[in-house]
Backbone bond lengths (Angstrom), bond angles and torsions (degrees), N, CA, C in turn:
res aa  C-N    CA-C-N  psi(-1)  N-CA   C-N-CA  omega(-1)  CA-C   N-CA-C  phi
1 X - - - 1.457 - - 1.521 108.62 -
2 X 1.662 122.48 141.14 1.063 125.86 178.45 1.367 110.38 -129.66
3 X 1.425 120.40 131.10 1.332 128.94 175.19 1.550 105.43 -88.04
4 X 1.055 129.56 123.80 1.673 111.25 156.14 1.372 106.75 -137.41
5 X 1.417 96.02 164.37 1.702 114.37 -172.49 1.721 91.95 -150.12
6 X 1.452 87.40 122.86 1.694 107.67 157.20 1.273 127.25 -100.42
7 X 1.433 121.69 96.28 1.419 134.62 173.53 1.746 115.17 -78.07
8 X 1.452 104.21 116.02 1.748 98.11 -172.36 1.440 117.26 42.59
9 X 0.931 141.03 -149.29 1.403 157.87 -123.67 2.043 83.55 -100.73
10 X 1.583 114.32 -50.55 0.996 109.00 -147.21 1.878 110.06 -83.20
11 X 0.803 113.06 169.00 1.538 130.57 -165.13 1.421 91.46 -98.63
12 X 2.009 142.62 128.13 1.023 137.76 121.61 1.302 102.52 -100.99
13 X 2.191 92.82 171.53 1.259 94.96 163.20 1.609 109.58 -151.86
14 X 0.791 115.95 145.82 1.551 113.50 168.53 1.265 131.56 -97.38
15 X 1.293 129.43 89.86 1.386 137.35 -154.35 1.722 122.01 -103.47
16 X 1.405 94.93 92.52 2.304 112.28 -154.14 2.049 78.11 -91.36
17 X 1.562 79.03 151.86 1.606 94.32 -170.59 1.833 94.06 -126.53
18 X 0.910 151.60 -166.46 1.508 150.66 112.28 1.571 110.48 -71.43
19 X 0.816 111.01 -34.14 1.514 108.52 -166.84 1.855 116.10 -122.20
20 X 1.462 108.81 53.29 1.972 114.27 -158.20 1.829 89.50 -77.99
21 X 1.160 104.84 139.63 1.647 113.33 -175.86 1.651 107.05 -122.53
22 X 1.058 131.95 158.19 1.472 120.06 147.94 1.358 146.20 -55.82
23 X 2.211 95.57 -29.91 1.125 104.84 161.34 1.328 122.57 -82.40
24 X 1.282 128.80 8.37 1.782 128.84 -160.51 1.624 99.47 -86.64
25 X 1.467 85.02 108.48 1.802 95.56 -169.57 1.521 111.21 -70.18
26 X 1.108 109.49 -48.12 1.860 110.41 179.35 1.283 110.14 -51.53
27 X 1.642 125.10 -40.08 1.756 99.69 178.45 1.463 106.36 -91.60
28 X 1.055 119.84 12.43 1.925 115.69 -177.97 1.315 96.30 -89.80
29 X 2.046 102.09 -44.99 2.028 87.02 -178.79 1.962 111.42 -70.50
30 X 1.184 107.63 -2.87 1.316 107.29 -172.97 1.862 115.05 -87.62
31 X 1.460 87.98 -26.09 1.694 95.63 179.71 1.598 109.34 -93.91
32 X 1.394 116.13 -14.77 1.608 133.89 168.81 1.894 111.97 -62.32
33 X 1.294 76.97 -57.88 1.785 87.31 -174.79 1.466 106.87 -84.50
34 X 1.358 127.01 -25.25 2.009 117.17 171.38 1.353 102.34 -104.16
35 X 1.481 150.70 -5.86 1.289 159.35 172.01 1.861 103.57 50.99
36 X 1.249 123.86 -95.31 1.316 120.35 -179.91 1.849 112.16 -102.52
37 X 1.164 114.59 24.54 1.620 129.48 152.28 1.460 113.21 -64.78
38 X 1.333 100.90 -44.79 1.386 115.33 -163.08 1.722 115.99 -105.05
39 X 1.293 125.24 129.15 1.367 121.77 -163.39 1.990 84.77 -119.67
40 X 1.482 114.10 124.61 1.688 115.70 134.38 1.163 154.30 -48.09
41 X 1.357 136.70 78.11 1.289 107.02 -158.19 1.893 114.19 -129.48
42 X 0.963 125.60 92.21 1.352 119.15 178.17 1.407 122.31 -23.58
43 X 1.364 127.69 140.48 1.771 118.22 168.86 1.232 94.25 -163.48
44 X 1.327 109.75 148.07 1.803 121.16 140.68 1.554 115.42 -101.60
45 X 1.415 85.35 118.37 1.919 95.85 178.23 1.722 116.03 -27.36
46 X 1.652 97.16 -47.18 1.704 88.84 -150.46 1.729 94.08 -95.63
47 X 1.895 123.54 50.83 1.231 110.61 -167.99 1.431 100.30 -145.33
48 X 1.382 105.48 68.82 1.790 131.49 -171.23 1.624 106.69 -16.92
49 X 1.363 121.03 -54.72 1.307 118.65 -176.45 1.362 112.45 -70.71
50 X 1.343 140.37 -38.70 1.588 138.44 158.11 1.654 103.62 -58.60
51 X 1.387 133.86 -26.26 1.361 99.77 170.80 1.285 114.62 -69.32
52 X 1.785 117.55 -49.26 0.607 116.01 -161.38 1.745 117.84 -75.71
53 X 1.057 126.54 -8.23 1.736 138.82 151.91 1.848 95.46 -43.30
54 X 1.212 97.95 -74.36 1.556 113.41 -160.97 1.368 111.57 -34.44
55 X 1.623 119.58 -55.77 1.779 129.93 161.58 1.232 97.58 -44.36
56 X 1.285 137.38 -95.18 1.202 145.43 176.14 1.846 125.17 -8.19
57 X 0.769 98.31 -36.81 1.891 121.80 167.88 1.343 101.83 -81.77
58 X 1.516 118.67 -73.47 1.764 113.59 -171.16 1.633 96.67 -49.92
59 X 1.041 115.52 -60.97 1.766 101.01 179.35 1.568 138.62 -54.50
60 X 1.324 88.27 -25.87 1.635 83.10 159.46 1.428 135.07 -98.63
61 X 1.082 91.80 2.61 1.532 110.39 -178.94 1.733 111.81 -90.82
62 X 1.175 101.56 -43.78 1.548 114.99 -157.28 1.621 95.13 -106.70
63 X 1.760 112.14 -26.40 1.713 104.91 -167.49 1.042 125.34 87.48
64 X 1.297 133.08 -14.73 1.616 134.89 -166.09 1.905 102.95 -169.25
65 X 1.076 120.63 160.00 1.297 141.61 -165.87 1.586 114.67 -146.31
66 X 1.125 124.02 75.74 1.731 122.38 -167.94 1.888 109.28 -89.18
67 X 1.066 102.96 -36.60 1.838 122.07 -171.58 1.263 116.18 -150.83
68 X 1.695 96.56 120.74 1.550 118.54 151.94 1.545 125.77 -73.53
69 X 1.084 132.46 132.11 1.613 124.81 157.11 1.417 129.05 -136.33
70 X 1.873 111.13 85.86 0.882 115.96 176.72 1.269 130.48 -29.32
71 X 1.203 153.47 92.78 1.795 138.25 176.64 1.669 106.77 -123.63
72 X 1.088 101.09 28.65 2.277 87.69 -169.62 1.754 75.28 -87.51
73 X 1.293 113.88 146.50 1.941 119.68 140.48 1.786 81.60 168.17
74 X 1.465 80.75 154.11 1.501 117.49 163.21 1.653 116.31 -118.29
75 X 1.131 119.37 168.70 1.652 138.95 151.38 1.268 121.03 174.29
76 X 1.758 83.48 127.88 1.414 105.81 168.85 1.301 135.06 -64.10
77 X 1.441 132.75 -176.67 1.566 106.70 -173.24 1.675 81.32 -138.73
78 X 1.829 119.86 145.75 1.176 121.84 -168.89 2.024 103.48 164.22
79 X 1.332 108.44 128.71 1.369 100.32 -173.23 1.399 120.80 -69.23
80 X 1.468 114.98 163.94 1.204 89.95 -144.96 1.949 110.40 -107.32
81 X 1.652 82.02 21.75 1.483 86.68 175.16 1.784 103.68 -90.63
82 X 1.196 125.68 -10.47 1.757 137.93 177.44 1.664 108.98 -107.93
83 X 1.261 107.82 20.45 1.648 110.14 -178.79 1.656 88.05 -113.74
84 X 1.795 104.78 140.00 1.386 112.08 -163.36 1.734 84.10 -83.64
85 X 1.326 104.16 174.35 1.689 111.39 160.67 1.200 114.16 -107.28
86 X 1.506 123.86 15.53 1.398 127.58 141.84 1.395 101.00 -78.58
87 X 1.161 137.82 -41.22 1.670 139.04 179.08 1.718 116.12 -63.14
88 X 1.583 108.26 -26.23 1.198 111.88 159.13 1.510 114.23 -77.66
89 X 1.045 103.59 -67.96 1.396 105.11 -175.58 1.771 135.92 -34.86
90 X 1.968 106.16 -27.63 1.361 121.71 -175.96 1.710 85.54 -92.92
91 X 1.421 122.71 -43.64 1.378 93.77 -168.72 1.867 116.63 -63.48
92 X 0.969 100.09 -30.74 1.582 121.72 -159.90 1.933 98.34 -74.78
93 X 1.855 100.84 -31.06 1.643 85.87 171.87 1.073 122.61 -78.02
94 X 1.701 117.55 -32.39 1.410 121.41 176.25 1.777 128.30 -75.29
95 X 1.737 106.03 -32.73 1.288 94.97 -179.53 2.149 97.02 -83.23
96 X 1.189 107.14 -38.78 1.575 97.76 -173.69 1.454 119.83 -69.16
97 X 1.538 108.52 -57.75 1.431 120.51 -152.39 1.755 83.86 -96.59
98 X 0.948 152.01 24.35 1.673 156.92 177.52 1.870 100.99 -112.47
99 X 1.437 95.38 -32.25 1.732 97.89 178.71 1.717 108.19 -100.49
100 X 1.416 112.03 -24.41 1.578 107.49 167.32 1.703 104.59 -57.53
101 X 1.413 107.16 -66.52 1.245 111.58 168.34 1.540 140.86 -11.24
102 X 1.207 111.08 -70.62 1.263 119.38 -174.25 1.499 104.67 -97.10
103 X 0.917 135.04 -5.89 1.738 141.64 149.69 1.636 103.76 -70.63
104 X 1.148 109.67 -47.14 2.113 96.02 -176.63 1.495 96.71 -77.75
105 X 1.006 131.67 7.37 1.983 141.75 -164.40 1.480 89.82 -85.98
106 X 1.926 114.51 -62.85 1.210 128.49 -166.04 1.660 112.02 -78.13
107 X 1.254 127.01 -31.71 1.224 120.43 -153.20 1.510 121.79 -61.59
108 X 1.331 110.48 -36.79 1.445 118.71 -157.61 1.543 92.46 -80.26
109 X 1.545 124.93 -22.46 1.550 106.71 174.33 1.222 106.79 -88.69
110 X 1.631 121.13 -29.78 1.675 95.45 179.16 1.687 98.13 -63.17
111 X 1.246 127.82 -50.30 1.041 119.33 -146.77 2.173 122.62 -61.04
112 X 1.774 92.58 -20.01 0.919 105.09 167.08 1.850 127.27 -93.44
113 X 1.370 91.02 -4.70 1.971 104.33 164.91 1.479 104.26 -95.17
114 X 1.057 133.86 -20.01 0.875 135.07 -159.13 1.483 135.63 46.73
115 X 1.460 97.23 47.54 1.937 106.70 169.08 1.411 76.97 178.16
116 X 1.611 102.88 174.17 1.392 130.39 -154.73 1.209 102.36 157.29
117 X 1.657 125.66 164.00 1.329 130.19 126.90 1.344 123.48 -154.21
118 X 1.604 92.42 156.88 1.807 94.66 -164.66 1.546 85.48 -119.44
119 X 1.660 93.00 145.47 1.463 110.09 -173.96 2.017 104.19 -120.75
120 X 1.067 94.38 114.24 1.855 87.10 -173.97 1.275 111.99 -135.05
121 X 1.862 95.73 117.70 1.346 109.95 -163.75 1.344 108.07 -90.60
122 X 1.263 118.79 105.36 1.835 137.57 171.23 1.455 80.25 -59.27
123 X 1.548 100.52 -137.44 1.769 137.55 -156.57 1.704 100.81 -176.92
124 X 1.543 112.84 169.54 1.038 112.17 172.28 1.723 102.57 -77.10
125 X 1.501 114.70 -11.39 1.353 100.66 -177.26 1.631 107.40 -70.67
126 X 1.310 110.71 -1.29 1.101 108.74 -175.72 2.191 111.70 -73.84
127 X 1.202 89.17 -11.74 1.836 97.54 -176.87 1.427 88.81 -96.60
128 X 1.574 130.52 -64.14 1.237 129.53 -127.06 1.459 107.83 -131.28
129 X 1.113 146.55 106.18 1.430 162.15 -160.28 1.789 98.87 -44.51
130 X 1.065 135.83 87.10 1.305 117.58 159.55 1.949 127.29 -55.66
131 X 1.448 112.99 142.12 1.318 90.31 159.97 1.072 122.13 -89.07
132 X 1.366 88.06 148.91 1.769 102.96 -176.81 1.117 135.72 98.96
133 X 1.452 101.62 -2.02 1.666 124.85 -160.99 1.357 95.65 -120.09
134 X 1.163 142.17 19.32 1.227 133.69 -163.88 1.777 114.28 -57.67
135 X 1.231 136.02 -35.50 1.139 134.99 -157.48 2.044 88.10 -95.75
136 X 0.947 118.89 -37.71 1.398 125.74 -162.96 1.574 94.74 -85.15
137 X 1.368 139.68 -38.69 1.418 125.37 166.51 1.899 111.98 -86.64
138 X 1.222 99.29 24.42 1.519 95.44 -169.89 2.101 88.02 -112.86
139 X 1.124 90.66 -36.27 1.997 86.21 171.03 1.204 98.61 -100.97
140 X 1.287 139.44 -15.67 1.659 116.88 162.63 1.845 110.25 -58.32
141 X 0.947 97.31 -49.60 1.824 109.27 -163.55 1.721 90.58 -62.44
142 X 1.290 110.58 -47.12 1.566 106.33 164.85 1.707 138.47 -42.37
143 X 1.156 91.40 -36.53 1.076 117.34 151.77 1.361 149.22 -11.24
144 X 1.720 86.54 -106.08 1.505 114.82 138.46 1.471 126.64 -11.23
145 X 1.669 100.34 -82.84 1.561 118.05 -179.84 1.452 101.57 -50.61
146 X 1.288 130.14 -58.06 1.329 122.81 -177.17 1.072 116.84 -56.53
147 X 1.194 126.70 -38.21 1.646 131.57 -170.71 1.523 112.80 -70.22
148 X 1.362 88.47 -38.04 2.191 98.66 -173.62 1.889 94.99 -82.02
149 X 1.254 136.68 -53.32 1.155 120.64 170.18 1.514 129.41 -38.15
150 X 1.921 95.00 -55.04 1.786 96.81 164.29 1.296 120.70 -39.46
151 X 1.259 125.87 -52.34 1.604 140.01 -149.82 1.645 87.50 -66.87
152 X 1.472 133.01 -49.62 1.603 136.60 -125.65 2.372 77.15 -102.63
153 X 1.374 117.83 -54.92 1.742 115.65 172.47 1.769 94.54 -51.67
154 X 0.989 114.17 -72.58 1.853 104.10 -159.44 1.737 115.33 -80.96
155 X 0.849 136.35 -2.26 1.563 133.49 144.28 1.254 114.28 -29.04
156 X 1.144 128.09 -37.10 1.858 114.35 -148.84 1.431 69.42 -107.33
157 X 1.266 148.29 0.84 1.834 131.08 -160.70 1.660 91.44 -112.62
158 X 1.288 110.69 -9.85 1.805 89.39 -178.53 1.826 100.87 117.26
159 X 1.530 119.55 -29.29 1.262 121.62 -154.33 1.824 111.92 -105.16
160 X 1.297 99.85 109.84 1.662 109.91 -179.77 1.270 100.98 -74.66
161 X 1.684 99.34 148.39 1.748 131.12 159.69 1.332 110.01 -108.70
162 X 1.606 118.57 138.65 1.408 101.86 156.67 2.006 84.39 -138.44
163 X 1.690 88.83 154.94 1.621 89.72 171.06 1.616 98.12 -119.24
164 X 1.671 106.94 145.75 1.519 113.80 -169.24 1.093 91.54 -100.44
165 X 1.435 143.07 135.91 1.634 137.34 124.99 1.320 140.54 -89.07
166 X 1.224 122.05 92.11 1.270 128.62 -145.27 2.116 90.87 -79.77
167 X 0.812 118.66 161.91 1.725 139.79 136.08 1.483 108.78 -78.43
168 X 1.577 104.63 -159.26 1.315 121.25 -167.72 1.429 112.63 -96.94
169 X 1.723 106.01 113.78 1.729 109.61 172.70 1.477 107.88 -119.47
170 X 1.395 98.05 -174.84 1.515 116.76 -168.83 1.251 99.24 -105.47
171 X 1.447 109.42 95.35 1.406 130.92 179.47 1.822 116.97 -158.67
172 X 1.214 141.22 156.22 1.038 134.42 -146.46 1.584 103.04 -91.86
173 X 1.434 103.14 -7.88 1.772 97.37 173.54 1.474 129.23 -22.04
174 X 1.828 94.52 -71.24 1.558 113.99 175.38 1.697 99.08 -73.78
175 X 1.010 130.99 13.47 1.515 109.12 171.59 1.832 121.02 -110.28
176 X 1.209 90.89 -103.14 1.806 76.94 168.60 1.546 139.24 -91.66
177 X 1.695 106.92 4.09 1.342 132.68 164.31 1.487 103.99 -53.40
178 X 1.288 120.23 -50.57 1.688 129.56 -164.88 1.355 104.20 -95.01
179 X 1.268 98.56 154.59 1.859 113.98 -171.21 2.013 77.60 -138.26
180 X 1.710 80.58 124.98 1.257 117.63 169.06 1.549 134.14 -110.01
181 X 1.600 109.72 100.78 1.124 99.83 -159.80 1.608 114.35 -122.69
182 X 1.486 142.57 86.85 1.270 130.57 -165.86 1.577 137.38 -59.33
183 X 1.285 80.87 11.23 2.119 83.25 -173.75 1.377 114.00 45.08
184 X 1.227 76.17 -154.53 1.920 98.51 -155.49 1.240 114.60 -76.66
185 X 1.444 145.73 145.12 1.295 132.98 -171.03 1.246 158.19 -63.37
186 X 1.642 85.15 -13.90 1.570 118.96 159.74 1.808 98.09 -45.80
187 X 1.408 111.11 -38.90 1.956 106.68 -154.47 1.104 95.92 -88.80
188 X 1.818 130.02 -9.39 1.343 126.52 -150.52 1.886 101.04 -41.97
189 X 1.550 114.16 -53.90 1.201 118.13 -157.31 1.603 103.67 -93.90
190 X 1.412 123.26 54.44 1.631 132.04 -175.49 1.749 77.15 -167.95
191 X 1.103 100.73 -126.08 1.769 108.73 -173.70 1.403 104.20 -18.71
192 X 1.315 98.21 -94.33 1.626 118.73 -167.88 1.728 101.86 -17.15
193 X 1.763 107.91 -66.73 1.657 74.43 179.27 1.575 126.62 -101.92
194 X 1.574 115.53 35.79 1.557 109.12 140.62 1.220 120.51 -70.07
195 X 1.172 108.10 -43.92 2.522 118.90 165.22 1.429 91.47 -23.56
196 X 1.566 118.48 -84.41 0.993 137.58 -173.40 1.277 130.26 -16.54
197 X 1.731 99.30 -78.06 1.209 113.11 167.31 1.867 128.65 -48.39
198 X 1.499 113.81 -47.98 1.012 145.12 163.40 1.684 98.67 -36.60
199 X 1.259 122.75 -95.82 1.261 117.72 165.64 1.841 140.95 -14.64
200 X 1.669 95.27 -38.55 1.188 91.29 175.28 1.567 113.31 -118.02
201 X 1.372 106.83 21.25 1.389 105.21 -165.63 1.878 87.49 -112.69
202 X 1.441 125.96 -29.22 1.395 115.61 177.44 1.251 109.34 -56.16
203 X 1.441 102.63 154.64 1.538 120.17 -176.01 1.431 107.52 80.31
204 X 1.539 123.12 0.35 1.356 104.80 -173.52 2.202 103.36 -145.80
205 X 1.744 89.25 34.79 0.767 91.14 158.44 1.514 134.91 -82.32
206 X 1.661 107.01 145.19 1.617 116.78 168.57 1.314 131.06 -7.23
207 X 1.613 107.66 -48.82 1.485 114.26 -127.54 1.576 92.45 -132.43
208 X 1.505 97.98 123.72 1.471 109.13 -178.36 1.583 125.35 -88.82
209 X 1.413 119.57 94.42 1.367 122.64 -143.04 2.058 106.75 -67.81
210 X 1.583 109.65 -12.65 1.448 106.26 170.65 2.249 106.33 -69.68
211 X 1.116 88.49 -36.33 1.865 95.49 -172.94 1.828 99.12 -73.53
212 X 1.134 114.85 -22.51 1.759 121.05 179.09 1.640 97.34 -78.16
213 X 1.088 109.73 -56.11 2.261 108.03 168.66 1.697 85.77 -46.49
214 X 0.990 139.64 -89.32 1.256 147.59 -107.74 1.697 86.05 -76.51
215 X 1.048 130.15 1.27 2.064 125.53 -160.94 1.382 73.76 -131.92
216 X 1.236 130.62 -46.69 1.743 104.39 -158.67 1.911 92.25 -88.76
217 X 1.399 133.62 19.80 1.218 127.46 165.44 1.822 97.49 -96.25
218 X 0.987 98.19 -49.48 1.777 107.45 -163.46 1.642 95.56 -67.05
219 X 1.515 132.69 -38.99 1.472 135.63 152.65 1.528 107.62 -34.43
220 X 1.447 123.93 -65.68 1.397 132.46 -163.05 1.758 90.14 -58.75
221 X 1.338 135.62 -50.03 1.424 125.32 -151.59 1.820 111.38 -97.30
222 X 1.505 90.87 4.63 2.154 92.73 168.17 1.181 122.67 -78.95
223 X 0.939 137.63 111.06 1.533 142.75 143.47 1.415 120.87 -17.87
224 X 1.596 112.71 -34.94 1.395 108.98 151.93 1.164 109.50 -159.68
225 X 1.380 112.46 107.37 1.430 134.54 179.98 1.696 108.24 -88.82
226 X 1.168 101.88 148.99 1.577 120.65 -178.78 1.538 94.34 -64.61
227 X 1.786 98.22 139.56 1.884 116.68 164.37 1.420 102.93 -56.06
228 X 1.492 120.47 -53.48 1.566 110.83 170.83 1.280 110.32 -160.47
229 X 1.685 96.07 160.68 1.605 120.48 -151.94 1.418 99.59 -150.97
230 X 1.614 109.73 125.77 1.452 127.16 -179.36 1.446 96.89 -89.18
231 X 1.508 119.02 154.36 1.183 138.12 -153.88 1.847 85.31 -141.74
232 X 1.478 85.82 130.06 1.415 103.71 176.32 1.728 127.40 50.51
233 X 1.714 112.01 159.40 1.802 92.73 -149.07 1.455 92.96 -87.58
234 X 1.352 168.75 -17.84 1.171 163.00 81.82 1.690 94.62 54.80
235 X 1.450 108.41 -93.88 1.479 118.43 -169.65 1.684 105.59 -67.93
236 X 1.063 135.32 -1.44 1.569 140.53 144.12 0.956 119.47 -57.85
237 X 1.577 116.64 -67.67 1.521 116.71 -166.47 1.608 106.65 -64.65
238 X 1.590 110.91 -47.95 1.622 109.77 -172.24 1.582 111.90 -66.61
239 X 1.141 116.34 -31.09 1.854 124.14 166.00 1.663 92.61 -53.86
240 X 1.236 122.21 -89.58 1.392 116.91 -174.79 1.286 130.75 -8.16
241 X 1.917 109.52 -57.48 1.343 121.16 -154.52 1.423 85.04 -81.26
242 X 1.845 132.87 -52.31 0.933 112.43 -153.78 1.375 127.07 -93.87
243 X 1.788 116.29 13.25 0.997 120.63 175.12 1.477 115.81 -110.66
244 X 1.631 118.03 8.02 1.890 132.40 135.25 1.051 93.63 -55.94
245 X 1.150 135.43 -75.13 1.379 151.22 -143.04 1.439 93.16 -51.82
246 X 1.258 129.70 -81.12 1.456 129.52 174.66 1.370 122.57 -32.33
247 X 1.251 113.06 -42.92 1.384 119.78 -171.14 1.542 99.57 -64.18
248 X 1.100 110.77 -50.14 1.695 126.85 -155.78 1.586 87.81 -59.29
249 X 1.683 117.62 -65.01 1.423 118.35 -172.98 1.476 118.79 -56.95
250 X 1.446 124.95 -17.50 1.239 105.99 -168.81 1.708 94.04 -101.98
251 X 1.396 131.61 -13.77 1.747 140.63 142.10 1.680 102.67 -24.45
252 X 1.645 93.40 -70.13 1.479 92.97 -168.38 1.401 121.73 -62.69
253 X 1.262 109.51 -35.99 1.994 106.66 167.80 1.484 111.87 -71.98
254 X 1.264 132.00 -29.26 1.377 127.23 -135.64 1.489 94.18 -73.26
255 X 1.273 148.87 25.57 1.110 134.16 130.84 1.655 117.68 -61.94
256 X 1.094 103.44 -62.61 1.524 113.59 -172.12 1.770 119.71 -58.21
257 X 1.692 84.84 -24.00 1.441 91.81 177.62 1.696 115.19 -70.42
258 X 1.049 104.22 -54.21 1.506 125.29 171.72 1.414 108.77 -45.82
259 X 1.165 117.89 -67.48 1.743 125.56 156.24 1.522 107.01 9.48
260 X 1.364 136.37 -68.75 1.299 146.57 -178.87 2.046 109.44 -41.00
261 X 0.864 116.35 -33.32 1.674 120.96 -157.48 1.482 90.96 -67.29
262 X 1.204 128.20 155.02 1.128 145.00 140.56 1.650 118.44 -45.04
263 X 1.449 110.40 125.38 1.792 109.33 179.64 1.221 109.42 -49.98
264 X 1.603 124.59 122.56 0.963 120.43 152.58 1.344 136.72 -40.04
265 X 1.437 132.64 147.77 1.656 117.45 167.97 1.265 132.30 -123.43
């Protein structure tokens, strides 16, 4: 998750970790090289009073609050008849209820400045059911719905939404963040070879995660940025195919669907 606030000309940011260490070299070279640009701040997403500390700090520190950008979530990959519902439940608090969170953290000041924007990065699992991902496209898709409802209440207040859906980058998500587990053998040919694939497909993802900063900066500085925007051609093409795909199927029922109405008279 990234807090940022643009004061005048200059760029801050406030960069909350769950887990900020002394040894955690990437934000030490980050607070080295921006010195007081850059604010530290420890949080756990799903722990209302640390978000709401965390806003509260970037603003007094920095003075102003222009952009949110949700990004904390994980998911593991595992079928979903051997996935605990404690395993649902932690993914589903941190990627869902971690982005309710720190969005109800921000609102009441954009809503009382009247502008803001919150940037909340779904996934393409957020369109399209991955296997194996069941708990991780089940708070992405959550997401979504929350995010597109937000956008339609805070519009008339001044305050933009955009939702990101990234595809597959070169970032440690799919690597040792995720616990890969193929079940039972019945799934070999569903799970088993997403494991598979997964395994040999990291490191050789599409999507270059410095050029993914560089769209969610040029996002942060529009006046009117798109509700949502697929990230990388991966999560294009499969958005594409499978949202023909939908169209076509709900063509092909939409008799039956319709069926339900009361006879006209």
């Amino acid at each position: 998750m990234r807090v940022k606030s643009r004061h005048c000309s200059t760029n801050t940011a406030s960069a909350i970790r769950r887990d900020v260490r002394a040894d955690d070299k990437d934000l030490q070279d980050l607070k080295d090289r921006y010195r007081d640009q850059v604010l530290l701040l420890p949080l756990d997403v799903t722990n209302e009073m640390q978000a709401i500390e965390a806003v509260t700090s970037t603003i007094r520190t920095f003075g102003r609050l222009d952009v949110l950008v949700n990004n904390a979530g994980y998911g593991n990959v595992a079928p979903v008849e051997e996935t605990t519902l404690e395993e649902f439940r932690a993914q589903i608090e941190t990627n869902l209820f971690g982005t309710i969170i720190l969005t109800k953290a921000v609102l009441r000041y954009f809503r009382e400045r009247g502008a803001g924007h919150i940037i909340q990065v779904t996934s393409i699992a957020g369109r399209i059911g991955p296997i194996g991902r069941a708990p991780y496209a089940a708070a992405k898709w959550g997401v979504e719905g929350f995010s597109e409802t937000l956008a339609k209440e805070v519009a008339p207040l001044g305050v933009k939404v955009t939702i990101i859906e990234p595809g597959g980058f070169r970032t440690d998500f799919a690597g040792s963040s995720t616990t890969l587990r193929e079940g039972r053998p019945e799934y070999a040919t569903t799970v088993g070879e997403t494991v598979r694939f997964q395994r040999h497909y990291n490191g050789k993802q599409p999507g270059d995660p410095a050029r993914a900063a560089a769209v969610v900066l040029e996002l942060a500085s529009m006046d009117h940025p798109p509700l949502r925007i697929l990230l990388g051609s991966d999560a294009f093409e499969a958005a594409e195919k499978n949202d023909l795909a939908k169209i076509e199927l709900a063509r092909r029922w939409k008799e039956l669907s319709q069926s339900t109405d009361f006879p006209k008279t």
